[in-house]
DOGU-932670 format. One record per residue (C-alpha): x, y, z; residue number from 1. Coordinates in pm, whole numbers, plus 50000, padded with zeros to 5 digits. Layout:
<recs>
+-------+-------+-------+-----+
:    px :    py :    pz :   k :
+-------+-------+-------+-----+
:     X :     Y :     Z : NUM :
...
+-------+-------+-------+-----+
</recs>
This chain:
<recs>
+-------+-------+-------+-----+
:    px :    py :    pz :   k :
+-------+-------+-------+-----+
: 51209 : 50409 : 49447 :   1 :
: 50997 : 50444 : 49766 :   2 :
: 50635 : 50528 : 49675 :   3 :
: 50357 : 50641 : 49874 :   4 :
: 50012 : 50458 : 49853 :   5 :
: 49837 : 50781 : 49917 :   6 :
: 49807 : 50925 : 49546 :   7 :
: 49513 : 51180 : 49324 :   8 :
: 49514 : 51252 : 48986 :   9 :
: 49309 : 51384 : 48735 :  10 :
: 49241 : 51425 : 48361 :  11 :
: 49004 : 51613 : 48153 :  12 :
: 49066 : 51498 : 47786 :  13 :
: 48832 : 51636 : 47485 :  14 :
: 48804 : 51496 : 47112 :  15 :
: 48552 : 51486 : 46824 :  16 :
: 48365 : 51252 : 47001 :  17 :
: 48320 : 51456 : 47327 :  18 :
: 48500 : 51480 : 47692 :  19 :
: 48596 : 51297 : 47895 :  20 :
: 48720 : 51321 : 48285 :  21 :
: 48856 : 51100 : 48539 :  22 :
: 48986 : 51119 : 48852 :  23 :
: 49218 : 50880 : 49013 :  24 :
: 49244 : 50814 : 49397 :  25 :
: 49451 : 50534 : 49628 :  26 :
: 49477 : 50479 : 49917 :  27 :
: 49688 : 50206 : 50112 :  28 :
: 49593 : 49849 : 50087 :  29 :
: 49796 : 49552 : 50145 :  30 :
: 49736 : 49410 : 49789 :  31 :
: 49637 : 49631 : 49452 :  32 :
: 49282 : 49615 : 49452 :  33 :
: 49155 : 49821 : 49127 :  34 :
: 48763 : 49936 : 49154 :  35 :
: 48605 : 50187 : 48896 :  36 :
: 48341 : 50398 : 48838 :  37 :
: 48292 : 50358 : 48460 :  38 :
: 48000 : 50470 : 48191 :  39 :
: 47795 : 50160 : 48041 :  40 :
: 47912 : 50231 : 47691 :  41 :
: 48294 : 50223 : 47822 :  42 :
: 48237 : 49880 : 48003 :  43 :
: 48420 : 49700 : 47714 :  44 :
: 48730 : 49856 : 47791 :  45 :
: 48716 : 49747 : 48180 :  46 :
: 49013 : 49486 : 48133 :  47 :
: 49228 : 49684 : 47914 :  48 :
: 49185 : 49991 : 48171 :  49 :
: 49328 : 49775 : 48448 :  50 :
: 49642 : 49661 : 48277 :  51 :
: 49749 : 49955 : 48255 :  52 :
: 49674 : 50053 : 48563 :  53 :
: 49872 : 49739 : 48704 :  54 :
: 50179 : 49894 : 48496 :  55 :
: 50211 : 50193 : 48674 :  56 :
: 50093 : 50137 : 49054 :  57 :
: 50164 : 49784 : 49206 :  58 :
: 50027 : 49787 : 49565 :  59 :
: 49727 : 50007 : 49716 :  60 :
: 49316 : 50051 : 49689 :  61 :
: 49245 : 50228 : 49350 :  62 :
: 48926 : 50417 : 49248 :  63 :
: 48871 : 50532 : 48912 :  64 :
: 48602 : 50772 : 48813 :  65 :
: 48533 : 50817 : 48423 :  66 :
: 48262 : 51084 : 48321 :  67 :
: 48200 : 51122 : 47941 :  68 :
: 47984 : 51386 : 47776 :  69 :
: 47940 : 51293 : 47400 :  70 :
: 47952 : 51536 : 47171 :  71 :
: 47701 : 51713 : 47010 :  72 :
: 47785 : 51508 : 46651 :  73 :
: 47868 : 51147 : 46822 :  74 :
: 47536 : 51189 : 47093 :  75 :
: 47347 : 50966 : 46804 :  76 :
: 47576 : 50681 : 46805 :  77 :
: 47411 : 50640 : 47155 :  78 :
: 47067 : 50680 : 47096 :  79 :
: 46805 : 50392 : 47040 :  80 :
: 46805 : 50327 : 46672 :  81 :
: 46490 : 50567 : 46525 :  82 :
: 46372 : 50267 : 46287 :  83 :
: 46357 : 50046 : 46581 :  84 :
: 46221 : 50338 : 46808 :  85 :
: 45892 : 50371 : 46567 :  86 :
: 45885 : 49994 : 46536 :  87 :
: 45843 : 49983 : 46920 :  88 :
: 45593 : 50237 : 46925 :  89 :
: 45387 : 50097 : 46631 :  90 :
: 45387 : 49735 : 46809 :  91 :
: 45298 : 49896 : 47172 :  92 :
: 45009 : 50070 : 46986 :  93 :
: 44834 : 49764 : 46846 :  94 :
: 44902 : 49562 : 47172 :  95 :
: 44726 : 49825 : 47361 :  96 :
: 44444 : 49828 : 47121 :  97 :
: 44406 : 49495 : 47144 :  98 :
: 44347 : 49497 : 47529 :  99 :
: 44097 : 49812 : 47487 : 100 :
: 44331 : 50086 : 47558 : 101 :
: 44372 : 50407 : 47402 : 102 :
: 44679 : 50402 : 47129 : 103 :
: 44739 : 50774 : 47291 : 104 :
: 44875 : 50574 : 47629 : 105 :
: 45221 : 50521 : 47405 : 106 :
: 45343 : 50821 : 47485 : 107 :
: 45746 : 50906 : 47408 : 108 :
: 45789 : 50866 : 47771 : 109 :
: 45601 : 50558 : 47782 : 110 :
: 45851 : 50399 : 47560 : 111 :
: 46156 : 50581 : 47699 : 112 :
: 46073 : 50351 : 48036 : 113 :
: 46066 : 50023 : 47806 : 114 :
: 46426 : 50138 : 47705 : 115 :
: 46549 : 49805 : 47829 : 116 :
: 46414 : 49669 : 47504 : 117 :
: 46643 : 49885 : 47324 : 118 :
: 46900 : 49760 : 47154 : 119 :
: 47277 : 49854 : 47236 : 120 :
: 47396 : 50125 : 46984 : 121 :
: 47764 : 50031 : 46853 : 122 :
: 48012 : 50269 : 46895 : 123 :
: 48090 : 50402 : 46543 : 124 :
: 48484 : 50510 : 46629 : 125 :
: 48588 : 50262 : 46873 : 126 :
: 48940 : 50349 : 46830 : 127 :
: 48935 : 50723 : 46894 : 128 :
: 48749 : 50633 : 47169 : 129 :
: 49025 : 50416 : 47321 : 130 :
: 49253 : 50654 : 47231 : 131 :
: 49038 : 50933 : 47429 : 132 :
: 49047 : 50700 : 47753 : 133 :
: 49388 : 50615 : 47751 : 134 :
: 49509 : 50938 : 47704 : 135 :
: 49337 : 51032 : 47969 : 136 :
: 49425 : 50747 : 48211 : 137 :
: 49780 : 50834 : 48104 : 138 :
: 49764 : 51198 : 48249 : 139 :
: 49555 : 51081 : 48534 : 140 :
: 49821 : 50815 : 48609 : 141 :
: 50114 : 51051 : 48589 : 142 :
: 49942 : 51251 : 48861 : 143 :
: 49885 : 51013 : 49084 : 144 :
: 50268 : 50847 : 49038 : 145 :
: 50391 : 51186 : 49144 : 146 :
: 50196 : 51234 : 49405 : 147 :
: 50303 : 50943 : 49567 : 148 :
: 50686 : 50995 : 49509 : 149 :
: 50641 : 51320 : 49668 : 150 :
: 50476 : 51139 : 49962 : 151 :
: 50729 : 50858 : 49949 : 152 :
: 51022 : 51138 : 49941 : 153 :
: 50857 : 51279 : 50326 : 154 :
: 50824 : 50893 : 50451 : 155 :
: 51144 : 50833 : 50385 : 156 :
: 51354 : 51142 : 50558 : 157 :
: 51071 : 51048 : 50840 : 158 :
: 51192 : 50714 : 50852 : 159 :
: 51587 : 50812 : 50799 : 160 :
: 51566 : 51041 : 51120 : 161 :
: 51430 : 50769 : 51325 : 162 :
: 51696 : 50466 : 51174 : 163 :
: 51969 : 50724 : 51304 : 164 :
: 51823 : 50753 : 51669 : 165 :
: 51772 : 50380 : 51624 : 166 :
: 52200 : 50316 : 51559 : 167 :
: 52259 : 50592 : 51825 : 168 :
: 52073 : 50341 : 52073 : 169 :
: 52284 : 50040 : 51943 : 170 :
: 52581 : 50231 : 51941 : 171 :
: 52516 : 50311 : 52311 : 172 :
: 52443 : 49946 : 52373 : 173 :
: 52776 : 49840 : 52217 : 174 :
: 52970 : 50021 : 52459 : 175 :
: 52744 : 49939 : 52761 : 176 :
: 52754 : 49557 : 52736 : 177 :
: 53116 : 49481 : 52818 : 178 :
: 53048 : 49679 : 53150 : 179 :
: 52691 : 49517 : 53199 : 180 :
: 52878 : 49134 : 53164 : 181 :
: 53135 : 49257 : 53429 : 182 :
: 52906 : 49374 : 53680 : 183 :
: 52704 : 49043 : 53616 : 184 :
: 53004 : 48859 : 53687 : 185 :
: 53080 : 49031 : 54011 : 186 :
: 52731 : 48986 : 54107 : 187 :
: 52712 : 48584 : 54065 : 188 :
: 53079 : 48625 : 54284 : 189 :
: 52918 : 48785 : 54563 : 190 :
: 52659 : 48559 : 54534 : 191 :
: 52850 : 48257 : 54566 : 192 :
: 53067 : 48397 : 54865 : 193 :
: 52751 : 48338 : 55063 : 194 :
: 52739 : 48035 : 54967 : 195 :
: 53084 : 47850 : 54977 : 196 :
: 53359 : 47896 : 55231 : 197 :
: 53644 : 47777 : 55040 : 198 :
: 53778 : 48015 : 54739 : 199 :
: 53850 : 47689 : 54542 : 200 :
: 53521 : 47607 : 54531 : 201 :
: 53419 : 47927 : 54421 : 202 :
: 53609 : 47958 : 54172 : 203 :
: 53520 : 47596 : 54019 : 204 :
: 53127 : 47704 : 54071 : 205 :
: 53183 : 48039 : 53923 : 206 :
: 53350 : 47889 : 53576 : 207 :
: 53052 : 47634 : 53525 : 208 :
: 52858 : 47908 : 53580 : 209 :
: 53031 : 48186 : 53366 : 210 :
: 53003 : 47873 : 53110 : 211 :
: 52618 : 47904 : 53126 : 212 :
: 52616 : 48288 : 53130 : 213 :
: 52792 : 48315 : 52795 : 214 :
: 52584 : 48154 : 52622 : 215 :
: 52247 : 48299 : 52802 : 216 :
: 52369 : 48674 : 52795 : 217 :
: 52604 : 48711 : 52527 : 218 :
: 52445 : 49010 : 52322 : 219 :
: 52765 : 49025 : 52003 : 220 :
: 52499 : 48767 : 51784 : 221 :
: 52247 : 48993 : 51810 : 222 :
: 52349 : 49343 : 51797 : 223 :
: 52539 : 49263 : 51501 : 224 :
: 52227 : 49074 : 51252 : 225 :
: 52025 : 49418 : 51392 : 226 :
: 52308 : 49632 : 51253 : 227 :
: 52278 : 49409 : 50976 : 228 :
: 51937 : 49446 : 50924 : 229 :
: 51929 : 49836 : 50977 : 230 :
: 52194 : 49871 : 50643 : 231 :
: 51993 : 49625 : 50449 : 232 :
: 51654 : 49856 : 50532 : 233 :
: 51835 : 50153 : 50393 : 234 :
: 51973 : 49985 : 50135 : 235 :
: 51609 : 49905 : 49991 : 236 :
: 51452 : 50248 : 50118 : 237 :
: 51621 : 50426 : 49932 : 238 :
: 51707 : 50185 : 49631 : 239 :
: 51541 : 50244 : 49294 : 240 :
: 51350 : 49880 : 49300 : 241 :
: 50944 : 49895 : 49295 : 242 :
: 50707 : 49792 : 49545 : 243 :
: 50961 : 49722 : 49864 : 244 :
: 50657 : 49802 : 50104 : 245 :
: 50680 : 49396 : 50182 : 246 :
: 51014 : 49374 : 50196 : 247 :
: 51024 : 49678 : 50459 : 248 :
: 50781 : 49477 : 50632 : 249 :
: 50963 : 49192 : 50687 : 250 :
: 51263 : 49343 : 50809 : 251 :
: 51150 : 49572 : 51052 : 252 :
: 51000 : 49242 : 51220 : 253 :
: 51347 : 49129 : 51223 : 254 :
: 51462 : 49440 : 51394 : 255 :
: 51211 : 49363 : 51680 : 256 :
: 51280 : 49023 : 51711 : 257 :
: 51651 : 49079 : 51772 : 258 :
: 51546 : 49415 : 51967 : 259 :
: 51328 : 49210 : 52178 : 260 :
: 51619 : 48942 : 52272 : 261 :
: 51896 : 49194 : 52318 : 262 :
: 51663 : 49330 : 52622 : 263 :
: 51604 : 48979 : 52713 : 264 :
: 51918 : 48861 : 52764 : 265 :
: 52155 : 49135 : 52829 : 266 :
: 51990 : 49228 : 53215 : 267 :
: 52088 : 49551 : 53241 : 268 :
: 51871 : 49798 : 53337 : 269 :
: 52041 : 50071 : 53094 : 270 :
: 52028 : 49837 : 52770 : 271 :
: 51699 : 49792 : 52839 : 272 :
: 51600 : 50168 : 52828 : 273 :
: 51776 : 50166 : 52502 : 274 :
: 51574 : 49887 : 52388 : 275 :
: 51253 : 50041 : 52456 : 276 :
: 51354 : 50354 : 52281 : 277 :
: 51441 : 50171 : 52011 : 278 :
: 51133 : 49934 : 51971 : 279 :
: 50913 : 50285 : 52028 : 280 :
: 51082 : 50393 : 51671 : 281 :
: 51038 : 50096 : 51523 : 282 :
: 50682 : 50097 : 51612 : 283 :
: 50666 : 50415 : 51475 : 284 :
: 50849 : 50307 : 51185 : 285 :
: 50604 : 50014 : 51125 : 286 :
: 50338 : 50278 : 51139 : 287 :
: 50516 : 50461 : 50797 : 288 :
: 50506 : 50148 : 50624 : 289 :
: 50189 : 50059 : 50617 : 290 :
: 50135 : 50356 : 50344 : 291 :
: 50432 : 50241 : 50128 : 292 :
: 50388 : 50092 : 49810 : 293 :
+-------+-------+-------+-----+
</recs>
């Protein structure tokens, strides 16, 4: 299924042990780069959060922000231990006493700035915790996958409208390049009947070169692997597979390539119009898949 990489969702998810929110955001990227904005006492779930992110989007710039208010009965579990609170205090007291200060200097906020000597508090309910995140990330997630099939539903009718102009073009080339090869023809006979006197020798000159000319302006080879390609591009925009964003990509250089030679060889001022109009959808084209998944 074709997928945007433009995607939001959000969550706000509430327990026992608080609430928590998160918003998801992506943007395109040419690989899945996963970044998150994520609470200190949540860090330990970092790893686990991306596999499961990597489950459900496969391609695109991620940003995840998690905000989690404890609640009012789990706000202890991440506190600084009291025991080890008045321990500090006691301890800061005599140092300072020792060095002639005032034990009234320790103040509560004087030891609140120290608080990198604190300790980490375990979390009591680690499991209700992971369940709390994950069910959020789940609803988050489900927002942003539908989000981007919505945009990946308007991408591809965009796209659809321009492959059809794209096989008018060819279809218009088709029936041009019998004509084109004929007035070619006639144009290397007139040329020659300046040059030779005798028909015979025209005529011998004029198959050597025709010989030359098939194989230099013969367009069949060409217009038939772009028709080719064209189906095939379909075929995987609208297919159910994941992640075809590379496989787009690849084709759609194809379609230039062979584009690119048709006007090259076929010399005919009306192919290449139709050339340019088609490598001006294509570009256009190209510009659509550089926001699918």
């Amino acid at each position: 299924m074709t997928k945007s990489m433009t995607g939001f969702g959000r969550a706000d998810v509430s327990s026992n042990l608080g609430k928590l929110s998160l918003e998801i955001s992506t943007v395109n990227k040419r690989f899945l780069e996963i970044n998150m904005y994520l609470p200190k006492s949540l860090s330990f779930l970092e790893n686990d959060i991306k596999k499961k992110v990597e489950k459900s989007l496969f391609r695109g710039q991620i940003l995840l922000k998690f905000e989690f208010f404890s609640g009012e009965k789990n706000v202890i579990s991440f506190l600084p231990n009291i025991s080890h609170l008045k321990s500090l205090k006691k301890s800061w007291e005599k140092l300072s006493m020792n060095l002639g200060y005032s034990k009234d200097d320790i103040t509560l906020d004087f030891i609140l700035e120290k608080a990198k000597y604190f300790p980490e508090e375990k979390i009591k309910d680690v499991e209700a915790l992971k369940k709390l995140i994950f069910d959020s990330l789940t609803k988050a997630l489900n927002g942003v996958v539908e989000m981007r099939i919505r945009e990946g539903k308007a991408i591809v009718l965009d796209i659809e409208k321009r492959l059809n102009k794209i096989k008018k073009e060819l279809t218009y080339i088709r029936k041009k390049a019998p004509s084109a090869k004929k007035r070619y023809e006639q144009k290397l006979k007139d040329k020659f009947l300046t040059l030779f006197k005798e028909m015979q020798e025209i005529e011998d000159r004029l198959l050597k070169e025709a010989a030359i000319f098939a194989d230099k302006v013969d367009i069949a080879e060409e217009m038939t692997r772009l028709d080719s390609h064209l189906k095939q591009f379909l075929v995987f925009l609208k297919g159910k597979k994941e992640a075809i964003g590379r496989k787009l990509d690849f084709l759609l250089q194809e379609c230039l390539r062979e584009t690119n030679t048709i006007a090259s060889k076929a010399s005919d001022a009306d192919i290449s119009r139709s050339c340019v109009e088609i490598k001006d959808e294509l570009e256009k084209i190209k510009e659509q898949l550089q926001n699918i998944e």
